[in-house]
C-alpha positions, 0 to 999 in steps of 0.5 A: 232686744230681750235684757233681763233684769234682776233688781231695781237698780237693773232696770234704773241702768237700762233705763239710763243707758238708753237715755244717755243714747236718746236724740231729739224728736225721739218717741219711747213708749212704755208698757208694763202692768201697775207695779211692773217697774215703769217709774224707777225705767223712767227715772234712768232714762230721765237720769241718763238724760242729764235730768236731776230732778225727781221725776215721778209719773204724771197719772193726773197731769198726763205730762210733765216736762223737763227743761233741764237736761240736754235737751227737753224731756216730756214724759206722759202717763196716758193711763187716764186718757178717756179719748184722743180729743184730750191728747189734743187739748195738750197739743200733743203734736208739738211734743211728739214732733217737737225738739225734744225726747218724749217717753210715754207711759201706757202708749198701747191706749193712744196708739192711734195718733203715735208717730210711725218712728219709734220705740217700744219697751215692754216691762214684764215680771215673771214670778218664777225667776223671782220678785224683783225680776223683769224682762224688758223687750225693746223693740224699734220701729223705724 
């Protein structure tokens, strides 16, 4: 699925829309260069997933958690990622096999130990249909 969007509240309702439909055990991964518009995707998703808090990316911590929604929500940043073994550290597994929804920002960099049954989004700017553009690719893979 191609959706384009035109401003940053575009990309917030997408991203909300698909959080509002997310189900446990669920596993997005997030792509798009720095700047593209990952975080405002994220905070919809987050949003749509009853989760009022702010939610900002984790790159230091590489994962925040978030209890308050309907169900549990894991949102990782694997930007800093050096090796897998610190996926390990963190127990991935638990989260990605877990009760929860995980969204994971950078995914490419880990692609190694994802789960075979998830989402791809992809974020792209195109500066010839204008600043605040993006086009958002959602692929599912089941």
């Amino acid at each position: 699925m191609r959706i384009e969007s035109y401003h940053t509240e575009d990309t917030f309702q997408i991203g909300l829309s698909l959080g509002k439909k997310a189900q446990k055990g669920e596993v997005y991964c997030l792509l798009g260069d720095l700047g593209v518009g990952k975080t405002v995707f994220t905070q919809g998703f987050a949003q749509g997933m009853g989760i009022m808090e702010a939610v900002n990316s984790p790159t230091f911590t590489i994962l925040q958690e978030y209890e308050d929604g309907r169900i549990p929500f894991y949102h990782f940043d694997v930007y800093r990622i050096a090796d897998v073994e610190e996926m390990e550290e963190i127990g991935y597994e638990d989260y990605f096999y877990g009760e929860g929804v995980c969204l994971i920002e950078w995914a490419n960099l880990i692609e190694d130990i994802l789960p075979k049954h998830l989402t791809w989004i992809t974020i792209k700017k195109n500066p010839e249909k204008g600043f605040d553009y993006r086009e958002i690719i959602i692929d599912n893979l089941q």
